[in-house]
C-alpha positions as protocol buffer text, in pm:
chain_id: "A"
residue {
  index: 1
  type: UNK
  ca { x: -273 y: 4069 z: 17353 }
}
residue {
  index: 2
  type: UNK
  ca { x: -125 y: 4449 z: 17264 }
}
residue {
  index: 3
  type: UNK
  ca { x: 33 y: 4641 z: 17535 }
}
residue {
  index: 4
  type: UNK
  ca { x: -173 y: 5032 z: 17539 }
}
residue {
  index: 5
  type: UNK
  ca { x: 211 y: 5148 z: 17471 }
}
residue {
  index: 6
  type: UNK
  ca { x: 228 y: 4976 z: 17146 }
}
residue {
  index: 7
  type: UNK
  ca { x: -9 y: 5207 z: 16996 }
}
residue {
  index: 8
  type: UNK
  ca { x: 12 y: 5498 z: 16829 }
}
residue {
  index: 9
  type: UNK
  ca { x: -64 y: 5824 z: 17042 }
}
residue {
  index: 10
  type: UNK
  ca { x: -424 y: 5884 z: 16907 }
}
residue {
  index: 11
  type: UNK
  ca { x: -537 y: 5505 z: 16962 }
}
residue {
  index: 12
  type: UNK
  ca { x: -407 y: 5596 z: 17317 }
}
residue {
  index: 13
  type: UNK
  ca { x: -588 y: 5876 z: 17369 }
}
residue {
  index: 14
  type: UNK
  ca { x: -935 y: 5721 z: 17200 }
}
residue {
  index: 15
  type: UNK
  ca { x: -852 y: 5415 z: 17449 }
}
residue {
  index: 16
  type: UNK
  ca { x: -784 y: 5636 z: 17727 }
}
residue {
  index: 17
  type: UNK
  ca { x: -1129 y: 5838 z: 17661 }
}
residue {
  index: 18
  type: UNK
  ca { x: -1325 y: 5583 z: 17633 }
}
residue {
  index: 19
  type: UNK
  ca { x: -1190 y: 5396 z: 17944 }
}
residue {
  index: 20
  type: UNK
  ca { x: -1243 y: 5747 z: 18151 }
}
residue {
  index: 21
  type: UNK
  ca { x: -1613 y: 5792 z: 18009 }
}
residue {
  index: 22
  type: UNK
  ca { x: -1681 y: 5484 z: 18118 }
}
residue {
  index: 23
  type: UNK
  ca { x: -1534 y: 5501 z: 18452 }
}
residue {
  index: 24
  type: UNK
  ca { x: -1721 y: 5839 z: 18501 }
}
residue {
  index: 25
  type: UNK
  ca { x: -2075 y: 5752 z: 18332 }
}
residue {
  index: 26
  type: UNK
  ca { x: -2107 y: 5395 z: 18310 }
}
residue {
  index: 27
  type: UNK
  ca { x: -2161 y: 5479 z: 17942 }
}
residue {
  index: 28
  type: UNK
  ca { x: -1992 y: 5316 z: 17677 }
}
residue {
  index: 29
  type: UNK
  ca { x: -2056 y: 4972 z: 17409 }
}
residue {
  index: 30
  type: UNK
  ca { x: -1988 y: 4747 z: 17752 }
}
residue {
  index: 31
  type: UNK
  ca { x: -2094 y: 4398 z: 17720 }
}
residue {
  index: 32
  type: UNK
  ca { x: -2009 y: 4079 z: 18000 }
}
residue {
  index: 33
  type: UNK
  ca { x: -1843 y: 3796 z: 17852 }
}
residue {
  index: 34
  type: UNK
  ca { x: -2010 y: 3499 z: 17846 }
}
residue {
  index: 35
  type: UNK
  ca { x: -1685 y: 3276 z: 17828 }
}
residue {
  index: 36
  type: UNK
  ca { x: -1553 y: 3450 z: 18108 }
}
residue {
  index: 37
  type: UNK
  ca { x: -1688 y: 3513 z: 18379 }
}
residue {
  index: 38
  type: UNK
  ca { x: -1635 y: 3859 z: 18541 }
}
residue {
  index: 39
  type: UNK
  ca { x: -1483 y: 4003 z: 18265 }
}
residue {
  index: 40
  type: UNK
  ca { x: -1619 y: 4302 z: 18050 }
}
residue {
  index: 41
  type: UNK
  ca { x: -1513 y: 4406 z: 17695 }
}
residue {
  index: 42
  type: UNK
  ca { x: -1530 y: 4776 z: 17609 }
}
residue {
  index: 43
  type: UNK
  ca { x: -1591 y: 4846 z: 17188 }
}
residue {
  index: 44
  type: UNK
  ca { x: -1325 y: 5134 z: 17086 }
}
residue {
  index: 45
  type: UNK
  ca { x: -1340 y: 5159 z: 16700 }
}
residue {
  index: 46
  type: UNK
  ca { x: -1153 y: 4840 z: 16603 }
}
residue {
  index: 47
  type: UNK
  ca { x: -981 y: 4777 z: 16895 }
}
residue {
  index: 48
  type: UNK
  ca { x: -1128 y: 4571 z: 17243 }
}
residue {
  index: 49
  type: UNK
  ca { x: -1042 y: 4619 z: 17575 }
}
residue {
  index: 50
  type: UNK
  ca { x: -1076 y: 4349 z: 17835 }
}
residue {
  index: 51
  type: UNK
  ca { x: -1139 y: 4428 z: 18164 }
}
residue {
  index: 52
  type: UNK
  ca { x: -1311 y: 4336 z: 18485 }
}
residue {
  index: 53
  type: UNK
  ca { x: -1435 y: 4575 z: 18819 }
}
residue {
  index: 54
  type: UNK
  ca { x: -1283 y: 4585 z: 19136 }
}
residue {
  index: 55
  type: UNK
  ca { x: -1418 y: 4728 z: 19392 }
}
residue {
  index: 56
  type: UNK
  ca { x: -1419 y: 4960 z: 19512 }
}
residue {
  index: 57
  type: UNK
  ca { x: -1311 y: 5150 z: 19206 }
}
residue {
  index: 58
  type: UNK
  ca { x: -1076 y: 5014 z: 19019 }
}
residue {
  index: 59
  type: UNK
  ca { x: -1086 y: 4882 z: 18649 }
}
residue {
  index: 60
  type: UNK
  ca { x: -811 y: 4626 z: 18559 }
}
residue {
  index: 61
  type: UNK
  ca { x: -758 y: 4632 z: 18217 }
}
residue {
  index: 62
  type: UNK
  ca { x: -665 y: 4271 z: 18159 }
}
residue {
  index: 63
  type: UNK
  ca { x: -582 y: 4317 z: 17759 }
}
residue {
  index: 64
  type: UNK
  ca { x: -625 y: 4512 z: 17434 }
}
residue {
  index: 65
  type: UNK
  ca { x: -665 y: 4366 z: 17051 }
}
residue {
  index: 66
  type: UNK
  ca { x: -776 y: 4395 z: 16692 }
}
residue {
  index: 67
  type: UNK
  ca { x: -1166 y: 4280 z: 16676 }
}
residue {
  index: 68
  type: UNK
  ca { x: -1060 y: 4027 z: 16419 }
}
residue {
  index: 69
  type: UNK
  ca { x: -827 y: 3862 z: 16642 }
}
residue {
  index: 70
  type: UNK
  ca { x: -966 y: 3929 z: 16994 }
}
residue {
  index: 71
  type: UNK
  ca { x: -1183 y: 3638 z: 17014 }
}
């Protein structure tokens, strides 16, 4: 998995949007895991970002990767 600080500043900030939309809204291409129990995986462009909820409102972003390789 990619640390968020191995990316280039604008894959940051699209990461860091898209986190913070969802946070806010609950809107964003979300989908459970089936392989995983509590876990979530959040659609950014190319890139996926595992995470899972805790309450009461904390994400925990548990990892970041390529789509080709995040599976």
């Amino acid at each position: 998995m990619r640390d968020l600080a191995r990316f280039d500043r604008v894959v940051q900030a699209r990461i860091d949007a898209a986190l913070v939309r969802f946070a806010a809204t609950g809107h964003g291409d979300v989908k459970s895991l089936k392989d995983r129990p509590g876990e979530l995986r959040l659609r950014v462009g190319k890139w996926r970002v595992f995470f899972c909820l805790e309450p009461p409102d904390l994400i925990r972003v548990l990892g970041i990767d390529n789509c080709g390789e995040a599976y």
